[in-house]
N, C-alpha and C positions, 0 to 999 in steps of 0.2 A: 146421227152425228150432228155436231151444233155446226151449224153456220159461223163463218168467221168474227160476223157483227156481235153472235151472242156470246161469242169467246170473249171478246173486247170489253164488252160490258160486265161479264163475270166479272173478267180482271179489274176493271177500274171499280167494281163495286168493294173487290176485296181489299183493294188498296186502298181506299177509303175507311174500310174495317179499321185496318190495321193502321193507318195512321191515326186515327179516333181514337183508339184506346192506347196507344204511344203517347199521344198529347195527355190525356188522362194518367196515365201513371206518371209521366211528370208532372202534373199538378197534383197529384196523391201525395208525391216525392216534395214537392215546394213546400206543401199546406203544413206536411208533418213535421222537417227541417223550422219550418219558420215557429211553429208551437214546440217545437223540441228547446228551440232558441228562446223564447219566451221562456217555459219553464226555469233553462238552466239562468236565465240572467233573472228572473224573481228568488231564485237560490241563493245566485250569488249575493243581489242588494238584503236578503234576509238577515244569512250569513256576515254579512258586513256591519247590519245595525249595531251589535254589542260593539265593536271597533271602533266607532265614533266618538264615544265619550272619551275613548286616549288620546283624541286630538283638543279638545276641550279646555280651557283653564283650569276650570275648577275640577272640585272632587266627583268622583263618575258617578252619576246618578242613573239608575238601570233603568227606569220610565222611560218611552220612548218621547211622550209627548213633550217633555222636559227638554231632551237632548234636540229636539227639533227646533224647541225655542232657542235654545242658545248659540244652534248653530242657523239662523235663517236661510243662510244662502242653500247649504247641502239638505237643510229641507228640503227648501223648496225643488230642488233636482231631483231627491229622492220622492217625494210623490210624484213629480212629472214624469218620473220613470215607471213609475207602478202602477200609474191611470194608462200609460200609453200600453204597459204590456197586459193590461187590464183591456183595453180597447182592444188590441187586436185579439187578443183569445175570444172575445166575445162578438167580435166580426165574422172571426173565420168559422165558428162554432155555427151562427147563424147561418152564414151559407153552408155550411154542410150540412145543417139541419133543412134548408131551402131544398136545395138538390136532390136531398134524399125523398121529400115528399111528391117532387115534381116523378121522382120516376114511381112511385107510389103509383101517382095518377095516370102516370103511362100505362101502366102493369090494368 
C-alpha cells in the first residue's frame, strides 16, 4: 500500500493532468470561435461588396476597384477590415502550426 505522501502526490499530479488539458480545450474552444468569427465576417464584408454601388451617385458599376474609388472612406474600412482578418487567420494558423511541431519534437 502507498504511503500517504505518495497518495498526495498522485493526486496533485492528476490534477495538474486535468487542469492542463481544461485550459487547452478552452484554448482549442477560443482559437476555433475566434477563426469561425473571422470567416463568417469575411462572408459577410464579401456579401456586402455588390451592395455598395446602391449607395453610390452614379450608375452601379460592378468592378470593384472602381466602387472603392468612388467610395474612399468605405474603402478604405473595407480593406482595413480584410488585412485585420487576414492577419489574424494568419497569426493563429502560425501558432497552431508552432505548437504542433513543438510536440513533434517532444514525441
Amino acid at each position: 500500500m502507498r504511503s500517504i505522501d505518495d497518495q498526495m502526490q498522485e493526486i496533485l499530479r492528476r490534477k495538474e493532468i486535468y487542469q492542463a488539458m481544461k485550459a487547452l480545450r478552452q484554448k482549442m474552444l477560443l482559437e476555433t470561435a475566434v477563426c469561425d468569427g473571422c470567416g463568417a465576417l469575411l462572408i459577410a464584408v464579401i456579401a456586402f461588396l455588390p451592395r455598395l454601388n446602391d449607395f453610390t451617385d452614379q450608375a452601379p458599376i460592378r468592378q470593384y476597384g472602381s466602387m472603392v474609388l468612388k467610395m474612399p472612406s468605405l474603402g478604405y474600412v473595407l480593406i482595413a477590415l480584410l488585412a485585420f482578418i487576414l492577419g489574424v487567420a494568419v497569426t493563429l494558423l502560425c501558432q497552431h502550426w508552432k505548437k504542433r511541431k513543438e510536440k513533434e519534437r517532444e514525441l
